[in-house]
Every structure is written in structure tokens, then in C-alpha cells.
N, C-alpha and C positions, 0 to 999 in steps of 0.2 A: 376288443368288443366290450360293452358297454354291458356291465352285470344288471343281471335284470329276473327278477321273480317270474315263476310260473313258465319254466322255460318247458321246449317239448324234451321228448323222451326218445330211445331208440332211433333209428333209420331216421327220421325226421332233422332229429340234433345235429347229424354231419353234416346238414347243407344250410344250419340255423345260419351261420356268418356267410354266405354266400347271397340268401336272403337278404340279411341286415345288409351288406356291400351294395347289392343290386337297391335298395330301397334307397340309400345314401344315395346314390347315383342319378334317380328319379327324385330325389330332394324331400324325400318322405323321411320317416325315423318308424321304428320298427318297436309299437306298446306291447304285443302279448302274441305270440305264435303255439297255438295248441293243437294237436287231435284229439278230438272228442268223441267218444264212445265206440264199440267194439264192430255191431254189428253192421252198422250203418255207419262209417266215422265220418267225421266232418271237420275237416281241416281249415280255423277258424282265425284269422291274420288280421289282426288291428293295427292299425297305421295312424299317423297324421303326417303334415304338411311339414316340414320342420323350420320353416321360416314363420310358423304359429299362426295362418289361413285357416279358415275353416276347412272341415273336407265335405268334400261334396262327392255326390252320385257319380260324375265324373272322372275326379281320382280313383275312385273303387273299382272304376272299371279301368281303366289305364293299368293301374299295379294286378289285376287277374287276369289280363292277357299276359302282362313279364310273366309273373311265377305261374300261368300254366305253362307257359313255354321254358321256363326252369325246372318245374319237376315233369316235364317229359320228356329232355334231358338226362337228369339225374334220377328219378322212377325212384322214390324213394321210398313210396307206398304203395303196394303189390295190389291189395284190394281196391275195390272201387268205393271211392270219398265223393263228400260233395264239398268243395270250395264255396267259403265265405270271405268274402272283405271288406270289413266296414270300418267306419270309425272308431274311438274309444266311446261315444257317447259321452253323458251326462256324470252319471253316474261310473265314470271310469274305471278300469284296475290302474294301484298305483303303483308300478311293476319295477318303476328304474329311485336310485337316489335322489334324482332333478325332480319327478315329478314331484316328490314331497317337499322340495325346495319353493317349487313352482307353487303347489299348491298352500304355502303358510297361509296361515289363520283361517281356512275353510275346515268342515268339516269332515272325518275320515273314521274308517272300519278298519281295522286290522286286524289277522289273527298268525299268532306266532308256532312254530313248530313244537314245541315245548314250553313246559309251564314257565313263565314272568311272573315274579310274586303272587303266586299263588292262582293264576288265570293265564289261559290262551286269548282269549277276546279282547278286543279293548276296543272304545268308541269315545270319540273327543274332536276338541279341535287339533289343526298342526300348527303347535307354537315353534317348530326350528327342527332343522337339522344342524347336528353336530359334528361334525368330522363325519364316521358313520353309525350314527344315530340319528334316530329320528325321535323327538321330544311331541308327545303327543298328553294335550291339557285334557285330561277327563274330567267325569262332571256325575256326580251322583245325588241328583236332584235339587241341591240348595249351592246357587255361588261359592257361599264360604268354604262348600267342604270340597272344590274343585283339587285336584292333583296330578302332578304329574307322571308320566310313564317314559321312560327313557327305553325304548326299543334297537335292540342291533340290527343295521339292515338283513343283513346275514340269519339272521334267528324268525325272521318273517316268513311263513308261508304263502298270503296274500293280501292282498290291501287293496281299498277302492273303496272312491272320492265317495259321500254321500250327494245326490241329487238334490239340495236345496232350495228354497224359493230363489233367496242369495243369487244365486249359480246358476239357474234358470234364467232370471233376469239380466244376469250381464251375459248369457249368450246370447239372451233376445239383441242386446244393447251391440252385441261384438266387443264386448270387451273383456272377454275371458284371462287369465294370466297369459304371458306368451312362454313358449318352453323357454330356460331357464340361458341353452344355448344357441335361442333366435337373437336376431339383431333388432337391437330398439325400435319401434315404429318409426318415421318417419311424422312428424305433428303436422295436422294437414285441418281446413278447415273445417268446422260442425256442419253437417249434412242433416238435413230433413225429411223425414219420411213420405213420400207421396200416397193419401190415404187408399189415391183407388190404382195404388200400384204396390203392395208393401210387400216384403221383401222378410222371409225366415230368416236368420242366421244358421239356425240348427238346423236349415234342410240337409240330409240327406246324411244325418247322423244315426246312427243305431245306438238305443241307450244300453245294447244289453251287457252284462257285465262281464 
């Protein structure tokens, strides 16, 4: 299985590769699986498409019929949750290696589990991964005095993509990065937008993070 930040915790974790196998199998990849909060939890599954499609309102309801009928099955959570599945959004978590591969030269948040030169925060572009590092350009007001930070993926607590105009734009366009292990588009010809028929790319993305 494919390491990846922000993973769940407890009861959850034993059916995490179970999850991941079954989303492989529906042709999705498997961004962030969490339970969130105590009283009220809310067991909250970001997906995409893995051949790098947009996801739509569609796939979200496809994959919460599988895994409600996966964790009624396996009842992994005693109390009563409410199920969420949506996209990564915009503003993504950057959870696995590839995304940061995927995402070079955009911009990114991270924050590390222990101090890195003297700070947990960092915020820059992503100039590279390195074996397992991730080399992130920070920026402290003036070009010149830009620097780098060399991050261990391992040493990350969480990370996610900043929503930029940038990024905005090429998902209006459809041309976001493709995950890192989708297969090269197919080169097909320039399409034109029909004004009184236009067409989101980002429908049916949730930006939240």
C-alpha cells in the first residue's frame, strides 16, 4: 500500500487497505480517509478518478454505496457517523509522494511533525522531489532572498496544494496535472466552448481541505 499522510486511527485503520483495494478496483485512488470528531464523527474519504478525470457528483455517489456496504460488513465504527465523499478539491491535502511530484512548481503548505531548521511551517513553491524528499522553494518577501527547504516525506504531518488563480484556471481549462501514475492523455483536437451551453470542469468538487 501506498504510504500516505493523515492516515485514520484505531478500528478504522484495519479495513484502511481493504478500502484502498476496493477503490483500485472502481478505478479511483484513495487521497485522505479520516474520522473526524468525537461526538458526532464524521467519516470523511477523498478520492479521485485514477486515470486523472475530473470527479464528479456521480463517482461520489458510486464509491458511498461500496463502502457503506463495506463498513456494514466489517462495522468498524460502533457509534453512529455521518459519511462524506467527495473530491480532493482545489485546494487539496498533499497526502502521498506522487502528489508532490505531480504537483512541481505549484504552490504548497506544509507542516512537519518536529522542528526543520528551526520551524514546523513552511510555505513555497514545489521545486522537486528527491528520492524521499520533497524540495520545497520558499520565499521571504524579495526573489533574491528565496530558499530552499529540503523536507523528509516521513517527517510531514500534513501538506496541501495552495488554491491559486494559476490552478483555478487550468481546472476551469481541464488541464490540471494528471496523477503522476495515469497514462498520458491521448492528443485529441481543440474544443470550443458553446457560450449558451458551458460546461464547469470543477463541478462537483468540494474544495474543502
Amino acid at each position: 500500500m501506498m504510504e500516505r499522510l493523515e492516515r485514520p486511527v484505531g478500528p478504522l485503520a484495519r479495513i484502511e487497505d481493504d478500502i484502498d483495494a476496493m477503490l483500485a478496483a472502481m478505478g479511483f485512488d484513495l487521497v485522505r480517509l479520516l474520522l473526524i470528531g468525537s461526538e458526532k464523527p464524521r467519516l470523511q474519504l477523498m478520492a479521485e478518478p485514477s486515470n486523472g478525470d475530473p470527479m464528479t457528483v456521480e463517482h461520489c455517489e458510486e464509491i458511498s454505496r461500496a463502502l457503506s456496504a463495506l463498513l456494514d460488513v466489517e462495522d468498524p465504527i460502533k457509534d453512529a457517523f455521518t459519511l462524506e465523499v467527495s473530491s480532493a478539491g482545489l485546494d487539496r491535502p498533499l497526502t502521498r509522494l506522487t502528489d508532490f511530484e505531480r504537483f512541481t512548481g505549484f504552490k504548497a503548505k506544509a507542516e512537519t511533525r518536529h522542528l526543520v531548521d528551526g520551524r514546523r511551517r513552511f510555505s513555497g513553491i514545489i521545486a522537486g522531489v528527491e528520492g524521499d524528499q520533497i524540495v520545497l522553494r520558499t520565499e521571504h518577501g524579495e526573489p533574491e532572498s528565496s530558499d530552499e527547504a529540503r523536507l523528509n516525506f516521513v517527517d510531514l504531518a500534513k501538506a496541501k496544494l495552495v488554491a491559486t488563480d494559476e490552478i483555478f484556471e487550468l481546472a476551469k481549462a481541464g488541464k490540471l496535472p494528471r496523477p503522476v501514475s495515469a497514462p498520458a492523455a491521448a492528443s485529441e483536437p481543440a474544443q470550443t466552448t458553446d457560450p449558451d451551453n458551458p460546461t464547469d470542469p470543477t463541478a462537483g468538487q468540494d474544495p474543502e481541505s
